[in-house]
N, CA, C and O atoms as a printed pandas DataFrame, in Angstrom:
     atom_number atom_name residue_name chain_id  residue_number  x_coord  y_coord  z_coord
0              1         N          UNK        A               1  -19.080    9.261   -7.654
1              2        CA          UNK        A               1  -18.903    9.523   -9.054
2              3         C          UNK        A               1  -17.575   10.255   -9.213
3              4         O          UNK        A               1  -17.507   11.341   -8.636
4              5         N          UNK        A               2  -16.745    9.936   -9.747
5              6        CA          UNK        A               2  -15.047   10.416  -10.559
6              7         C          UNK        A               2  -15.419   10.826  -11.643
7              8         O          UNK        A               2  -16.570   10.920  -12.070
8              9         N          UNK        A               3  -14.195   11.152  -12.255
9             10        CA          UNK        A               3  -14.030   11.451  -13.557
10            11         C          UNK        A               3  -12.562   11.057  -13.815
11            12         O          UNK        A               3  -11.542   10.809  -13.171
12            13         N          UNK        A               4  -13.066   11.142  -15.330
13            14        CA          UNK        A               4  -11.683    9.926  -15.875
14            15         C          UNK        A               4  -10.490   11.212  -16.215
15            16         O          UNK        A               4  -10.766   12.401  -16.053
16            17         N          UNK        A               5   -9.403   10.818  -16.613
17            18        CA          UNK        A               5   -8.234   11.665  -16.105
18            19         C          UNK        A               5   -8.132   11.187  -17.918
19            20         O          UNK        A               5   -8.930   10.444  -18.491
20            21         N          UNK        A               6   -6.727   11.970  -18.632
21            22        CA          UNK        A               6   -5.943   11.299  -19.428
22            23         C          UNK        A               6   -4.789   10.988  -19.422
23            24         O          UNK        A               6   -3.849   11.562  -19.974
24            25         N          UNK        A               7   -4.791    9.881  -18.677
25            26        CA          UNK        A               7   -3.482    9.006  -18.842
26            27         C          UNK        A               7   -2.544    9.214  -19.419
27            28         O          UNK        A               7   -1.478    9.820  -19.316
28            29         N          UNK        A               8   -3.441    8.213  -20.512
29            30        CA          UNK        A               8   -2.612    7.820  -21.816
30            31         C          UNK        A               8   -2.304    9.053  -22.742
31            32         O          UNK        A               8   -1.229    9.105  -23.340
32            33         N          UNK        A               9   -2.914    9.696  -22.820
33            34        CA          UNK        A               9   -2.002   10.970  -23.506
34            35         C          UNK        A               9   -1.145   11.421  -22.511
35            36         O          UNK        A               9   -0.329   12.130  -23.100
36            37         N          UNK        A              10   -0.989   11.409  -21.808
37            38        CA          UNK        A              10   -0.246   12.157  -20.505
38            39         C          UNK        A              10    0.799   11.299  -20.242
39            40         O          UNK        A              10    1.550   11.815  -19.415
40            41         N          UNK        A              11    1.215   10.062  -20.642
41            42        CA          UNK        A              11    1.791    9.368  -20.326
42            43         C          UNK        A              11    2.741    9.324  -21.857
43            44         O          UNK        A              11    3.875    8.875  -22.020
44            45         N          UNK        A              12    2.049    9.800  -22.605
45            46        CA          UNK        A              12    2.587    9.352  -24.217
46            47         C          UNK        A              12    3.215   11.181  -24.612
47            48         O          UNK        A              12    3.654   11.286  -25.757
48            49         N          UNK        A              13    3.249   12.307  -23.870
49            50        CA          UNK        A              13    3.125   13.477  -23.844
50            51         C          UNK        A              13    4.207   14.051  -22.600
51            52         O          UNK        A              13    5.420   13.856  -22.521
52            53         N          UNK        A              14    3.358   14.782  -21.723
53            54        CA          UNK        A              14    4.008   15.662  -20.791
54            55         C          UNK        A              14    4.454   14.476  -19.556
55            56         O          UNK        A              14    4.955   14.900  -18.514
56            57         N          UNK        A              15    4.293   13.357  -19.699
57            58        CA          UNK        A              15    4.685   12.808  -18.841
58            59         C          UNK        A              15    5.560   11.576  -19.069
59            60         O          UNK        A              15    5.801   10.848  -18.106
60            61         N          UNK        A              16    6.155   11.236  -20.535
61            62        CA          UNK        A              16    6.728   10.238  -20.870
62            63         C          UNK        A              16    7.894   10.070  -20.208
63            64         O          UNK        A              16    8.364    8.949  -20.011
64            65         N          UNK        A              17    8.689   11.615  -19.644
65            66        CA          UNK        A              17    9.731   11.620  -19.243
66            67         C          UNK        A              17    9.888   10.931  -17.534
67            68         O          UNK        A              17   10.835   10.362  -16.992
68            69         N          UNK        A              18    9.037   11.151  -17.226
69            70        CA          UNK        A              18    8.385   11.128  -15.796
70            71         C          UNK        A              18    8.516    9.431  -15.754
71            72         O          UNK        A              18    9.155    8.823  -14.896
72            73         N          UNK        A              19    7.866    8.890  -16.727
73            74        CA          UNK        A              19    7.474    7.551  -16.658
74            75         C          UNK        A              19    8.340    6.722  -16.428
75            76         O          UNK        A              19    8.487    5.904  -15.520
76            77         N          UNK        A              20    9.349    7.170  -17.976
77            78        CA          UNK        A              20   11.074    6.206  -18.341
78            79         C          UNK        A              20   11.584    6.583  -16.477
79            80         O          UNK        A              20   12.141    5.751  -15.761
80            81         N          UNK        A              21   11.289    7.713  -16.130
81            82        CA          UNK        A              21   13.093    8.138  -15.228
82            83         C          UNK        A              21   12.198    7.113  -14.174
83            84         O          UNK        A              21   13.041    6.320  -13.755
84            85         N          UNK        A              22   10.881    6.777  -13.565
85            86        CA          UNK        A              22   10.711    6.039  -12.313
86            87         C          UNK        A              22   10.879    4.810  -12.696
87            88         O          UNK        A              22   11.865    4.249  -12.217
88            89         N          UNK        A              23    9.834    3.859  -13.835
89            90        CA          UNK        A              23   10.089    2.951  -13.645
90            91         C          UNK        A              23   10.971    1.881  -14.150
91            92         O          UNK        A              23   10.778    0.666  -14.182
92            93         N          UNK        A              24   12.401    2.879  -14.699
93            94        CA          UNK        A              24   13.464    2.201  -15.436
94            95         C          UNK        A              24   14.406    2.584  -14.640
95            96         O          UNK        A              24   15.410    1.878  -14.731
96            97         N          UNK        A              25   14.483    3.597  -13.748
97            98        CA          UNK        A              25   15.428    4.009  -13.121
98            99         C          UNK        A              25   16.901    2.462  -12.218
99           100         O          UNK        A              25   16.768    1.305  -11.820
100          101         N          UNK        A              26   17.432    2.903  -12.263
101          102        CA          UNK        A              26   17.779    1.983  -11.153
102          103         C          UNK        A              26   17.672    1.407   -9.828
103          104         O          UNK        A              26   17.770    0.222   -9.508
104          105         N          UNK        A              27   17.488    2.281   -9.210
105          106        CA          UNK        A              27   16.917    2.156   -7.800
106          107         C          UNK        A              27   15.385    1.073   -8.122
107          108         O          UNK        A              27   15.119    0.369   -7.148
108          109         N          UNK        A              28   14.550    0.924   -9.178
109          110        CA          UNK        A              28   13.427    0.376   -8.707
110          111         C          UNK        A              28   14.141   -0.746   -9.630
111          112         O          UNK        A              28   13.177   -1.422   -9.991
112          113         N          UNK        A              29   14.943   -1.144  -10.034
113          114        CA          UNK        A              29   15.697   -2.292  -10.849
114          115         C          UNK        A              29   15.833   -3.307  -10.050
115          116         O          UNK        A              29   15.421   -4.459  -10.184
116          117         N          UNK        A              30   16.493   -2.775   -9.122
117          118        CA          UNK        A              30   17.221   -2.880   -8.474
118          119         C          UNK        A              30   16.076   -4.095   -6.904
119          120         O          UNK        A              30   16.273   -5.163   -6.326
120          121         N          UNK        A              31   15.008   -3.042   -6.891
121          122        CA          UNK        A              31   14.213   -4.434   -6.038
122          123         C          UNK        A              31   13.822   -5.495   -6.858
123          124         O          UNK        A              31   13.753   -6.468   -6.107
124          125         N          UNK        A              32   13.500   -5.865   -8.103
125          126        CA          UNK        A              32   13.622   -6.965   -8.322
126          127         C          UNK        A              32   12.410   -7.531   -8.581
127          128         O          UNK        A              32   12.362   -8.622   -9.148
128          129         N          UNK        A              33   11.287   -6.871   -8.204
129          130        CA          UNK        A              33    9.883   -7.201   -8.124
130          131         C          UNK        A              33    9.268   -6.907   -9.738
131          132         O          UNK        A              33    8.297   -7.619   -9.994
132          133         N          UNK        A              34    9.647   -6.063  -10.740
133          134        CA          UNK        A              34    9.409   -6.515  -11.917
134          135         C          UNK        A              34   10.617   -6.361  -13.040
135          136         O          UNK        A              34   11.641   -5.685  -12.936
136          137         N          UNK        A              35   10.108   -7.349  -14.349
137          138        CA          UNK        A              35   11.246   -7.699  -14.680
138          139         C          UNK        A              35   11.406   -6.147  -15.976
139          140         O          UNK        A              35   10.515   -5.875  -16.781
140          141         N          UNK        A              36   12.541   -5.475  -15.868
141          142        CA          UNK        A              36   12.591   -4.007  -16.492
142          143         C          UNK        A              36   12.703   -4.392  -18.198
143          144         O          UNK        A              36   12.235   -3.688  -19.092
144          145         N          UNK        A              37   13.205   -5.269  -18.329
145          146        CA          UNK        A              37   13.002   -5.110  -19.941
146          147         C          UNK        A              37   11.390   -5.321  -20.449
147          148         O          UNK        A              37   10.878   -5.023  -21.528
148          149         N          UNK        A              38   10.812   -5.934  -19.278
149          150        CA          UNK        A              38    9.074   -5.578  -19.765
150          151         C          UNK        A              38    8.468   -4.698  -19.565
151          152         O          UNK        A              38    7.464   -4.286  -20.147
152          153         N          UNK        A              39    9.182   -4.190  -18.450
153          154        CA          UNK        A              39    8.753   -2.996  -18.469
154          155         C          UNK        A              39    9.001   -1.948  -19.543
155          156         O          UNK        A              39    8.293   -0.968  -19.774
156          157         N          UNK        A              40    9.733   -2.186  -19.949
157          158        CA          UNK        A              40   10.787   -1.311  -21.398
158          159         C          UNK        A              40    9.777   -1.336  -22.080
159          160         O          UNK        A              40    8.960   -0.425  -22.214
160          161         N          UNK        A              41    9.767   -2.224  -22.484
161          162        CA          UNK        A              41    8.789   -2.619  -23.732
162          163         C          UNK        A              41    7.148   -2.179  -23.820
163          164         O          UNK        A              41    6.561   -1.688  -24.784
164          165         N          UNK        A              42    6.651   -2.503  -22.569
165          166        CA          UNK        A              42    5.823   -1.744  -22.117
166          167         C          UNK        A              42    5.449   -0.711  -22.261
167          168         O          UNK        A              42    4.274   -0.536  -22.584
168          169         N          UNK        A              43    6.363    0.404  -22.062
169          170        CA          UNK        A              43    6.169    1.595  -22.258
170          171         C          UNK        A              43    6.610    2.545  -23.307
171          172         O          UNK        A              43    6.376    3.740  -23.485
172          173         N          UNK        A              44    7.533    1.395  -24.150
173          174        CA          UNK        A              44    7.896    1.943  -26.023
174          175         C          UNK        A              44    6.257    1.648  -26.440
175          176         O          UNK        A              44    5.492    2.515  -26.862
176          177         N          UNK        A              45    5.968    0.449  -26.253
177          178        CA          UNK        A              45    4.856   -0.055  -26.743
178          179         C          UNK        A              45    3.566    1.175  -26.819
179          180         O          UNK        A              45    2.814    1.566  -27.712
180          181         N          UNK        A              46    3.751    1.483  -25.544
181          182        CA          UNK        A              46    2.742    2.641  -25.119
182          183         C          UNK        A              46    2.832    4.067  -25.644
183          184         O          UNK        A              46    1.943    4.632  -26.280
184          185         N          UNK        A              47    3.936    4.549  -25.325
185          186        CA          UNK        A              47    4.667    5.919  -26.572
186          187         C          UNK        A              47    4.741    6.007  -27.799
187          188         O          UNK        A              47    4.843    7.123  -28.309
188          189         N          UNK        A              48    4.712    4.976  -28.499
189          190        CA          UNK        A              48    4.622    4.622  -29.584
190          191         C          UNK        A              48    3.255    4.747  -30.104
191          192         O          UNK        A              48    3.005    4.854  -31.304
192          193         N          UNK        A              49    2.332    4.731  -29.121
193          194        CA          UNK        A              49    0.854    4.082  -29.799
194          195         C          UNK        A              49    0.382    3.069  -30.456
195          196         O          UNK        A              49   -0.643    2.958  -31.129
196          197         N          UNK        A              50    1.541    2.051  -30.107
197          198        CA          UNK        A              50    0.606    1.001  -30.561
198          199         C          UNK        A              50   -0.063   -0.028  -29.751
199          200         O          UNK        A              50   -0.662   -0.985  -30.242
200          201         N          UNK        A              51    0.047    0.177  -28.628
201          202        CA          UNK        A              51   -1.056   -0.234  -27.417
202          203         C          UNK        A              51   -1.496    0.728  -26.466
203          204         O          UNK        A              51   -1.228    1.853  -26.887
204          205         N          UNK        A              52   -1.990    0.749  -25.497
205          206        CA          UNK        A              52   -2.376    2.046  -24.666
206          207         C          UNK        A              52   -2.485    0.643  -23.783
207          208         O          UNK        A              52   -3.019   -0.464  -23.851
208          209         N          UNK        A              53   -1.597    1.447  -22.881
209          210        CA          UNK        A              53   -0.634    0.371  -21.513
210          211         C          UNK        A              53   -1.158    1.468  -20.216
211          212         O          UNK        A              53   -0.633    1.417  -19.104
212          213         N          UNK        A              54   -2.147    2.343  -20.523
213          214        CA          UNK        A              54   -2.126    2.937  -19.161
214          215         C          UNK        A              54   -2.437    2.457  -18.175
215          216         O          UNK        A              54   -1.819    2.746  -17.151
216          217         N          UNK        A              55   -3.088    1.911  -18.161
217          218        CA          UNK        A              55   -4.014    1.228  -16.745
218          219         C          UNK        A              55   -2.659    0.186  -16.121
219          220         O          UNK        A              55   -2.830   -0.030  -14.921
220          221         N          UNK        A              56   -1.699   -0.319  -16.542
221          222        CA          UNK        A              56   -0.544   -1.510  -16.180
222          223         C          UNK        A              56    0.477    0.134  -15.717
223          224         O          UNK        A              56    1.035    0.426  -14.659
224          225         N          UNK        A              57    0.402    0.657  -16.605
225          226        CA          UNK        A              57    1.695    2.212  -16.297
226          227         C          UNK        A              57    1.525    2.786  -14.981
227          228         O          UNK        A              57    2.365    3.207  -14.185
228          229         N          UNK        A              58   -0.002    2.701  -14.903
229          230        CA          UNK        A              58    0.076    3.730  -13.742
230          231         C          UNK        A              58   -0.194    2.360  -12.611
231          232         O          UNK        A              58    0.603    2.420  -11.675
232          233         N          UNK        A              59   -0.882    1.501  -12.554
233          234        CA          UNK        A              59   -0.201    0.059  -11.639
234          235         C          UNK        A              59    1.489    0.540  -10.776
235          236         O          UNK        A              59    1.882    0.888   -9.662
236          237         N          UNK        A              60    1.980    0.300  -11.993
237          238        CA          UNK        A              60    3.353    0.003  -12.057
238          239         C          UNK        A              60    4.551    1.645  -11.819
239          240         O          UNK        A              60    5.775    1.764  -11.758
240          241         N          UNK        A              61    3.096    2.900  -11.728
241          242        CA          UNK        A              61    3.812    3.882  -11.208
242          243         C          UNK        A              61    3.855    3.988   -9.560
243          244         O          UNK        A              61    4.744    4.200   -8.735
244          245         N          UNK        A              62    1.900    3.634   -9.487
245          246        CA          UNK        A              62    1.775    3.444   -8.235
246          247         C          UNK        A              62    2.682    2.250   -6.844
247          248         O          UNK        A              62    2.865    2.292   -5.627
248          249         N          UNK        A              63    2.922    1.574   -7.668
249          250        CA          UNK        A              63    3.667    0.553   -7.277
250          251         C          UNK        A              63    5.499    1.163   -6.512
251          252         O          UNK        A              63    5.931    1.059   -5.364
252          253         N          UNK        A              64    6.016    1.651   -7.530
253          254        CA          UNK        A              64    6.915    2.110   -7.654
254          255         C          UNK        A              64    6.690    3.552   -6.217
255          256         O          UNK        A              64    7.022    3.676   -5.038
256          257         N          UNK        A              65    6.178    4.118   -6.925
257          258        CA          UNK        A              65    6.099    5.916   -5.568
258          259         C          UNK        A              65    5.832    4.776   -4.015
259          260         O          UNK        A              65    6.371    5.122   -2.964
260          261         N          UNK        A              66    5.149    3.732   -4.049
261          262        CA          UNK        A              66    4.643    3.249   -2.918
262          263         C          UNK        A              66    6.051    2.685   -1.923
263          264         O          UNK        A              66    6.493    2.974   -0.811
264          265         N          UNK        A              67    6.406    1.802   -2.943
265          266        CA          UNK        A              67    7.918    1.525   -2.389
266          267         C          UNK        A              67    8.917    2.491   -2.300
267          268         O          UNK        A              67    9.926    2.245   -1.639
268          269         N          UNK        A              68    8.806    3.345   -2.759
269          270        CA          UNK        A              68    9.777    4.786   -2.448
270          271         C          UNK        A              68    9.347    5.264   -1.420
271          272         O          UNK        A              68   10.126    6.007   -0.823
272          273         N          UNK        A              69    8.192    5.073   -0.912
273          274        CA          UNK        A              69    7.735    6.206    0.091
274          275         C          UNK        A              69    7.661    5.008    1.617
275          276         O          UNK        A              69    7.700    5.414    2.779
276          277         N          UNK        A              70    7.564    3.722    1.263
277          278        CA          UNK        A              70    7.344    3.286    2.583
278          279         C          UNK        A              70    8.266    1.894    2.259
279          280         O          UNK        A              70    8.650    1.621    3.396
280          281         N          UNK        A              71    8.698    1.117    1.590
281          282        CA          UNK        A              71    9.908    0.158    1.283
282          283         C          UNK        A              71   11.436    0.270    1.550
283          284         O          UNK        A              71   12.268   -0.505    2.022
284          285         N          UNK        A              72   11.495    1.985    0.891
285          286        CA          UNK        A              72   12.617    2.641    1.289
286          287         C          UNK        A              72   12.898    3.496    2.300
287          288         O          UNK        A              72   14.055    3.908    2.387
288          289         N          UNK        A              73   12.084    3.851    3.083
289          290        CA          UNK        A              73   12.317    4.773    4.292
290          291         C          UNK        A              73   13.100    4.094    5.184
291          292         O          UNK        A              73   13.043    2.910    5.513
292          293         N          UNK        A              74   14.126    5.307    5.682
293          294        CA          UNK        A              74   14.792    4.016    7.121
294          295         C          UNK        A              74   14.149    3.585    8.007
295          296         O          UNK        A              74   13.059    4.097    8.264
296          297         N          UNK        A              75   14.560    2.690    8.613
297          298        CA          UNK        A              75   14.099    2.423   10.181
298          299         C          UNK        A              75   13.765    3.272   10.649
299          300         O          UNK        A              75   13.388    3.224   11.820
């Protein structure tokens, strides 16, 4: 048994900044694996409130920290 977290306020709040700088940044542009103007949109969409994109945000955060932590490490 979990408990549910808040995201989506957290994502639309104390963490919007957090969100834009990983998954717009350049470095994750830059692999190529998703396309950033949907991602853009995505996450105006989501700040905005007029969808609640959390469950794809945090996908797409997890995604992102994963390849930072083991995609990008050197040899």
């Amino acid at each position: 048994m979990g408990f549910g977290v808040p995201l989506a306020q957290w994502f639309r709040n104390q963490l919007a900044a957090y969100v834009r700088d990983i998954l717009l940044s350049e470095r994750a542009s830059q692999r190529g694996l998703v396309n950033r103007d949907a991602v853009g949109r995505l996450i105006e969409e989501h700040q905005k409130g007029v969808r609640d994109h959390s469950a794809q945000i945090w996908a797409l955060l997890s995604l992102e920290e994963w390849c930072r932590a083991w995609w990008d490490r050197p040899s």
